[in-house]
C-alpha positions in Angstrom: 132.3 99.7 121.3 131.7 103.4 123.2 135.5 103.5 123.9 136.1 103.6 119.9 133.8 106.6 120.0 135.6 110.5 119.9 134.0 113.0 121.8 131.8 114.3 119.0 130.7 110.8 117.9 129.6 110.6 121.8 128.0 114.0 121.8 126.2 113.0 119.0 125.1 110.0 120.2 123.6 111.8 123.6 122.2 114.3 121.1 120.2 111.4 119.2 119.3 109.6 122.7 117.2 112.8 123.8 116.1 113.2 120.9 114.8 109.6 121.5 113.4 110.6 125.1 110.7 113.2 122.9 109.3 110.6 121.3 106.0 110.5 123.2 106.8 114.4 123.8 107.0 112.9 128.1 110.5 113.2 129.3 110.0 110.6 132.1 112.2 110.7 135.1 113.5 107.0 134.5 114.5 108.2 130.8 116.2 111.7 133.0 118.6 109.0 134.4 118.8 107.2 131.7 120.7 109.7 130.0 122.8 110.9 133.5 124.0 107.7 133.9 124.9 107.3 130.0 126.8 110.8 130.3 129.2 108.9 133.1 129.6 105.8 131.0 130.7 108.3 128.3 132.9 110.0 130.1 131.0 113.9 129.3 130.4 115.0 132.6 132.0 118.5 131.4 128.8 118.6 129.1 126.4 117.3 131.3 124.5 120.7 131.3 124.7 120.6 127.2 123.2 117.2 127.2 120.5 117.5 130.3 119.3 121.0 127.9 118.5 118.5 125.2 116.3 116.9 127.8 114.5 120.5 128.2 114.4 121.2 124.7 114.2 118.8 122.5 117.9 119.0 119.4 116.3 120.1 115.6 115.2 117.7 113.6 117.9 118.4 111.1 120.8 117.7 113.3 119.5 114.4 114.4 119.1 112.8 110.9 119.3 108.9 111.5 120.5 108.4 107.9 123.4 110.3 108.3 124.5 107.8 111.1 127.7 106.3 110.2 127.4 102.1 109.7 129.7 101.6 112.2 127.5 103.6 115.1 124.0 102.3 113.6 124.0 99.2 115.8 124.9 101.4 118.6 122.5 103.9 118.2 120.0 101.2 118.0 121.1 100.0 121.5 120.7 103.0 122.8 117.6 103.9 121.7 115.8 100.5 122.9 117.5 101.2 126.1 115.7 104.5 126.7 112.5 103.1 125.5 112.8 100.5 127.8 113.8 102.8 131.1 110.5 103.2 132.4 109.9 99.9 132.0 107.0 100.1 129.1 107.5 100.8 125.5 105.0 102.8 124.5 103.2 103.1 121.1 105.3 106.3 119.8 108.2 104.6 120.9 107.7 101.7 119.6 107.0 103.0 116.1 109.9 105.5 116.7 112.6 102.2 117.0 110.9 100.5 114.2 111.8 103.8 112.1 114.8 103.6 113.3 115.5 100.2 112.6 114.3 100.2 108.6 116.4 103.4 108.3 119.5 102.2 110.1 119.8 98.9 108.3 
């Protein structure tokens, strides 16, 4: 499913994952790799320094809208999110309530 992605859709799929990592405002370290090992898999290792910024500073709100997620991407942006929550091995109660938002608006 990433290799149907074009670059934008990918950069706006990294854009939404660190997003994801604010969620308890703690960008852990295990969420840091998260994300540099998602960049690889991606293939945007020429934006790596974009993307790791995101980590620094969280993206506006307005340009990580969840609604405006195409269907086809939704179940993918999902994945992605429970995998970050999931990186440091606990879920915690923002992120939890964060990926059950996300699931009532992706669906």
């Amino acid at each position: 499913m990433l290799g149907n992605l074009n670059r934008d859709d990918r950069l706006r799929l990294m854009k939404f994952v660190c997003s994801f990592a604010w969620a308890d405002l703690d960008v852990k370290e295990a969420e840091r790799h998260f994300v540099s090992r998602l960049i690889d898999k991606l293939g945007l290792q020429g934006d790596r320094e974009e993307i790791l910024g995101w980590l620094r500073v969280p993206p506006p709100p307005e340009e990580v809208d969840p609604t405006r997620v195409s269907r086809g991407h939704r179940d993918l942006m999902l994945d992605a999110a429970t995998k970050l929550f999931e990186a440091d091995g606990e879920v915690g109660p923002e992120e939890a309530e964060l990926l059950e938002l996300l699931k009532q608006l992706l669906v």
